[in-house]
N, C-alpha and C positions, 0 to 999 in steps of 0.2 A: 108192642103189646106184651105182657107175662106172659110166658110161657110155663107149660107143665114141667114137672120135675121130677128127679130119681131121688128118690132116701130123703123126704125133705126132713125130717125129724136132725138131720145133723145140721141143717143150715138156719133152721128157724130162731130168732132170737135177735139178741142185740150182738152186734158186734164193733169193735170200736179200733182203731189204728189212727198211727201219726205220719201226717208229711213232715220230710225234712229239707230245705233247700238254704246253705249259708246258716246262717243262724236265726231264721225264721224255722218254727213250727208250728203246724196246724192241723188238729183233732177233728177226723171223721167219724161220725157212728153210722152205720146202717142198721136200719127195724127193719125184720124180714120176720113176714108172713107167709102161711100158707091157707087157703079155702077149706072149704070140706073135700073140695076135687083134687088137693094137690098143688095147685093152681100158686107161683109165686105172686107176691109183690111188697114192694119196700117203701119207707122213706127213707132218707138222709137228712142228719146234722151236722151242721159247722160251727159247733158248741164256742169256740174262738173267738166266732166272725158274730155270737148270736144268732144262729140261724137253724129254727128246727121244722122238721117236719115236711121237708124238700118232697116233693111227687117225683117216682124216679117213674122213665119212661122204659124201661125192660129191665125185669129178674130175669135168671136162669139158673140152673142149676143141675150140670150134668155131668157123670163121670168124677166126680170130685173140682170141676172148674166151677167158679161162681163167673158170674156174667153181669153188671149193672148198669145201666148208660142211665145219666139225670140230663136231660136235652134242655133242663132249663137252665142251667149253669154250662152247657157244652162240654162235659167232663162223661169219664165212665169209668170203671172197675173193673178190671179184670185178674183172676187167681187162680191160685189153686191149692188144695185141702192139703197139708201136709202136719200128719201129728195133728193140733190142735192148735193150728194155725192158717190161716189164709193170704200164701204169700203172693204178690201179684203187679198190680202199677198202674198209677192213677195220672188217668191222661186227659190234657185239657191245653185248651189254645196252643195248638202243637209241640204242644210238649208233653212231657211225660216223667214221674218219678216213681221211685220204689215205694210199696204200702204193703205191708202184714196189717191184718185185722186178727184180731182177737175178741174172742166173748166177752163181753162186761162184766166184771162182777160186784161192781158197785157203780149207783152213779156218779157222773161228773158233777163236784164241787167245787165252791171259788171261796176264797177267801178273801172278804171285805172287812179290814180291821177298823175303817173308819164310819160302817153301818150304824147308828145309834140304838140304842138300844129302851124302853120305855123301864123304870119310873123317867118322864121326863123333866126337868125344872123349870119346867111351863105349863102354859094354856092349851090344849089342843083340842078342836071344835069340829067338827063334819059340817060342815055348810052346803047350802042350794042357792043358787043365786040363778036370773033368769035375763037371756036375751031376751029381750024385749021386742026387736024388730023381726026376730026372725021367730018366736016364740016358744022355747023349750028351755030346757032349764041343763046348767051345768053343776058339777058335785065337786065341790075341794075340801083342802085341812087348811083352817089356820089355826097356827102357831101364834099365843100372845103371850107378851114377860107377863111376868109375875109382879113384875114391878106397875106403879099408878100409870095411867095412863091419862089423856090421849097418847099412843103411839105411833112413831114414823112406823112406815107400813110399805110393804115391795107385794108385789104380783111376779111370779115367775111362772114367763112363757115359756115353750120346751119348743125345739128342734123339729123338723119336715118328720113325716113319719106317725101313724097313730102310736100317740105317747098317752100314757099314766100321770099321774099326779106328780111320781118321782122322779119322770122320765128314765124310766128304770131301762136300763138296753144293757146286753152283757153281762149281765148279773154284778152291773151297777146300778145305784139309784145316783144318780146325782142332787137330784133337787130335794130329796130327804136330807140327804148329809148338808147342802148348802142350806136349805131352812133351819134344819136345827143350830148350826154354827150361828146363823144372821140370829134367830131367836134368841139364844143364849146371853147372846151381845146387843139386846135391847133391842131390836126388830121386829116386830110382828110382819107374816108372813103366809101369802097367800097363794097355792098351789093347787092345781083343778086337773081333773081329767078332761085329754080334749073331747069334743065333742063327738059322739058315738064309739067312745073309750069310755071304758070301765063305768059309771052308777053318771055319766053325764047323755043327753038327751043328744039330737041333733044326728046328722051325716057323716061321717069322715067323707065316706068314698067320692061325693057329688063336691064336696069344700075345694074354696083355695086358699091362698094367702090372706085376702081381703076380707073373709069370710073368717078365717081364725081372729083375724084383728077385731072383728066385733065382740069376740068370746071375751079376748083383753080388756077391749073398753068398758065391757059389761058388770065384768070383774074389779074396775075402776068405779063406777059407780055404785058398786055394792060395798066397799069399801067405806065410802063417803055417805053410805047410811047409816053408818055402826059411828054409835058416840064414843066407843073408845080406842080409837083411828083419828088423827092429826090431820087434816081436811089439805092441810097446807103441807104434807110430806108424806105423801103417797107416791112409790115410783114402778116403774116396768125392770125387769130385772130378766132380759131375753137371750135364750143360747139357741144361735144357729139362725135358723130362720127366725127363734123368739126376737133373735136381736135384728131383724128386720123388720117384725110386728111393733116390735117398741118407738119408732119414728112412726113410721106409720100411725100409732096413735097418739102420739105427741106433739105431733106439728100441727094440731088443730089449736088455734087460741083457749078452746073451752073447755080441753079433755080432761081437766081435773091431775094432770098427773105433772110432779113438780123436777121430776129428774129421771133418767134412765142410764141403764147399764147394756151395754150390747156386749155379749159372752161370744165371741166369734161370730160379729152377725157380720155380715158382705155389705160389703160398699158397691163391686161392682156388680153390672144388672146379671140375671138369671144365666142367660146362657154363657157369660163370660164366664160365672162362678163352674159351669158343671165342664168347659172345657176346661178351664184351669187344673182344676182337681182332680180331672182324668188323667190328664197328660202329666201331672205332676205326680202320681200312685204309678203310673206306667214307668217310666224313669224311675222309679225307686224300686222297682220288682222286675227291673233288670232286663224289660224289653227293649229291644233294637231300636237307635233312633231312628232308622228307615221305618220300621213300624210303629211307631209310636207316630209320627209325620201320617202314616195314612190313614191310623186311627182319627187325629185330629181329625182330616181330609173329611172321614164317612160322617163323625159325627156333626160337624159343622154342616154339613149338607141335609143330614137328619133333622137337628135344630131349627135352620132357615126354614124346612118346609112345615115344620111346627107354630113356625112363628106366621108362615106364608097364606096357610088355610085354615080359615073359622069353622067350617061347617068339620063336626067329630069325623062322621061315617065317610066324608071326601080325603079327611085327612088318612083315615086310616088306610083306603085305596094308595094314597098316594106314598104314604111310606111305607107300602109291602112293594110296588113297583120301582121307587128307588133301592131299597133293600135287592130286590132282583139284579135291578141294573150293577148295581158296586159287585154282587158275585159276577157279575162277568166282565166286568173291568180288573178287578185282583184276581191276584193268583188264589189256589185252593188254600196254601198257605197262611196267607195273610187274610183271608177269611176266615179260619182258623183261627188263630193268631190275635185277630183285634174281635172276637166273639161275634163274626156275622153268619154264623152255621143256620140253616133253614128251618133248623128245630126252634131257634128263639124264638124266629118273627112274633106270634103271637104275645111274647113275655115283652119285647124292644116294643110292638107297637100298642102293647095295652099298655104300659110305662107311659111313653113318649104323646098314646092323645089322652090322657087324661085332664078332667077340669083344671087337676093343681100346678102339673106339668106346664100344661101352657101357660097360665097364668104367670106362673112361675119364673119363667123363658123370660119372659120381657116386661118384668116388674126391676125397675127398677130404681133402687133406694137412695140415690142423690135425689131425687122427684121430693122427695118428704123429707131428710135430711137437711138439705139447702132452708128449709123452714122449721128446723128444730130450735128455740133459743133457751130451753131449759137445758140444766149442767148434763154433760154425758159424760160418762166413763168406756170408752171400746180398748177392752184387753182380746189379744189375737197372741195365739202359742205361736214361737219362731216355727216348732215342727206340726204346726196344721197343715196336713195335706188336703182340707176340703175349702178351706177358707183361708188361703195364702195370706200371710199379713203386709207383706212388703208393697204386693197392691193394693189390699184391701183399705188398710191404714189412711196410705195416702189418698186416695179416692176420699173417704170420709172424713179427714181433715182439711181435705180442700170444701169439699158439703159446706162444712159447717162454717167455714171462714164466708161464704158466698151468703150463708142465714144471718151474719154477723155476731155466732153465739161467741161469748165472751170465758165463758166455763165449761171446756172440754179439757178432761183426761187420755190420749192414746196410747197404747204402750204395746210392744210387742213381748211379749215375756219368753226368756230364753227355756228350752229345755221342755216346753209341754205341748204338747197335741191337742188336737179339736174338742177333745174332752177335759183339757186341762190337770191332766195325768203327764209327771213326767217318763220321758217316752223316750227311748232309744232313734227311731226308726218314726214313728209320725203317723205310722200305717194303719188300717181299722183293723189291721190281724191283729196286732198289739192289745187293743184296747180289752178282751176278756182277761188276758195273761198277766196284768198288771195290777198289783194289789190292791192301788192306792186309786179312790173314784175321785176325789177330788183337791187341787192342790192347797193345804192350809195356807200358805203365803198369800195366795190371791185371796182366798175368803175375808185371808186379815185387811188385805187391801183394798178386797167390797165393803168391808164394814167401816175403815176408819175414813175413807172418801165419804159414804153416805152422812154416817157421824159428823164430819164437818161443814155439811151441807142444809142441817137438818134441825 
């Protein structure tokens, strides 16, 4: 709970400090308030990671020590007032480093040189278009050349997560810069807010996988209403999970869509993809392989009973009583250590039953694949640590050899991460710090594959 405080006029405000561990860094801000009573409380941002607006679960503020614990990340703060600084050490999964916080005195900026900017040298329209089966209506931009048309035409799905039109995260847009690039270069190009994001109708929170796909197809046939759209080069153009939605809607004989792009989308099924990426972020941030081995251990056991029980409200019983059990099999340590502290349960088990989650879990995408026989292009960054390509790859060229398609692209492209930003390190802390949202190489290599296609 907040608690009361001495002298809060010195502590109220923004204040902001850098971890430093090797050559990673990563930017904390805490908002601190106080009531009419005195009364603390804060949030926290991980402006780096994208992440604002954290609930911390205890301010303090006494004698010049600040006090902070965020139970939902298993981390806390603690300092003390020196000069016009607050020097202290931010401690998390049994560790711990040095952090001074300091006042803000301007906000955090990023800088994206390759953001476009309007006059554009195109078409650019606000659209509605409407599911039909499920009944509400979604909101995009398309982008058309200037040039006569009919034109080949892409839909670009965006990544798990309620996304924006740009699939803006990090104060990048990606599918702004990739629409404008495909535009520019004779594309017309069609990008939507998901559903119950931003001016689009519909759920996020109740959706899953299956459920986004109809958004796409929907987006497919609104496409092939418009007379100045090419009936016969209309494609899916999917990052992340998009690039899972994209078979999905493509391996129907009827779907209207004549080739697709998978932008890191997984070959293998759900829970293989979230242990891989786990275990492969834990090895890169320098945890122990005995602990990284038990992390697998919990979360594969988490997983199974996700995938084990239908009913939500059973499931949720059951994985706060496994969660129990693993704290009294590991040590404090390693409870610690792989984030199974008793503050999360709530945050792990609303994550782990949700509709998309499970779904999610054990969808998997050789099922549609295997029946894909329009052209694919699947590019996978060597340093994606969400969507490994060396599995993922080969999974989905064996798919597609099994559908008999005769026109696939795979490539694993050297030097960029999940985002397709070239990247040191591969890691989602990278991803704010990196100038560049999207790699011009691959865009040229989106366009002149579709170009040849088309």
């Amino acid at each position: 709970m907040p608690s009361y405080s001495q002298n809060t006029d010195l502590i109220v405000g923004d204040w902001q400090g850098t971890l430093k561990w090797g050559n990673t860094s990563l930017r904390l801000v805490f908002h601190i308030e106080a009531d009419d009573e005195g009364q603390l409380s804060s949030t926290m941002d991980s402006p780096d990671q994208g992440a604002k607006g954290i609930v911390t679960s205890k301010t303090r503020w006494v004698d010049g020590k600040l006090d902070i614990e965020v139970a939902l990340v298993g981390g806390a703060f603690s300092g003390v007032m020196e000069g016009e600084e607050i020097k202290g050490t931010w401690s998390q999964g049994g560790g711990s480093l040095p952090l001074v916080i300091k006042r803000m005195t301007e906000p955090i900026t990023f800088n994206r040189p390759q953001e476009p900017k309007p006059p554009y040298p195109y078409k650019e329209e606000m659209v509605r278009y409407k599911n039909v089966e499920e009944g509400f209506e979604l909101e995009g931009t398309l982008t058309i050349p200037e040039t006569e048309g009919p034109h080949a035409a892409v839909i670009l799905v965006s990544g798990s997560g309620p996304q924006d039109r740009n699939e803006e995260i990090m104060g990048h847009k990606p599918f702004l810069v990739l629409a404008d690039y495909l535009t520019r270069n004779g594309i017309a190009v069609l990008r939507y807010d998901d559903r119950g994001v931003g001016n689009s109708g519909g759920n996020f929170g109740t959706s899953t996988t299956l459920d986004f796909a109809k958004d796409a197809d929907a987006a497919v046939q609104y496409l092939r209403s418009r007379t100045d759209i090419d009936l016969e080069s209309i494609g899916i153009v999917g990052h992340s999970e998009g690039g899972l939605i994209a078979p999905i809607v493509a391996h129907k004989e009827d779907s209207g869509v004549s080739f697709i792009v998978m932008l890191a989308g997984p070959g293998q099924r759900g829970k293989e993809i979230l242990l891989s990426q786990s275990t492969q972020m834990a090895h890169l941030q320098g945890m122990s392989p005995s602990l990284v081995e038990k992390m697998k251990v919990a979360n594969t056991r988490l997983y199974d009973t996700v995938l084990d029980v239908e009913d939500i409200d059973l499931l949720k019983i059951r994985l706060k009583n496994e969660l129990d059990e693993m704290r009294k099999e590991f040590t404090a340590e390693d409870v610690a250590g792989i984030g199974l502290i008793e503050a999360r349960d709530d945050q792990i088990i609303g994550q782990l039953a949700s509709p998309w989650m499970k779904r999610f879990m054990g969808l998997d995408p050789q099922t549609y694949l295997k029946q894909v026989t329009v052209p694919v292009l699947s590019l996978i960054g060597e340093k994606d640590m969400q969507v490994l390509a060396g599995i993922n790859n080969k999974v989905i060229e064996n798919a597609l050899d099994v559908a008999g398609n005769t026109d696939y692209t795979i490539r694993t492209l050297p030097e960029l991460n999940h985002l397709f930003q070239h990247a040191e390190s591969g890691l989602p802390a990278e991803y704010a710090k990196i100038e560049e949202t999207f790699s011009e190489d691959v865009m040229e290599m989106i366009v002149d594959w579709i170009k040849e296609r088309v």
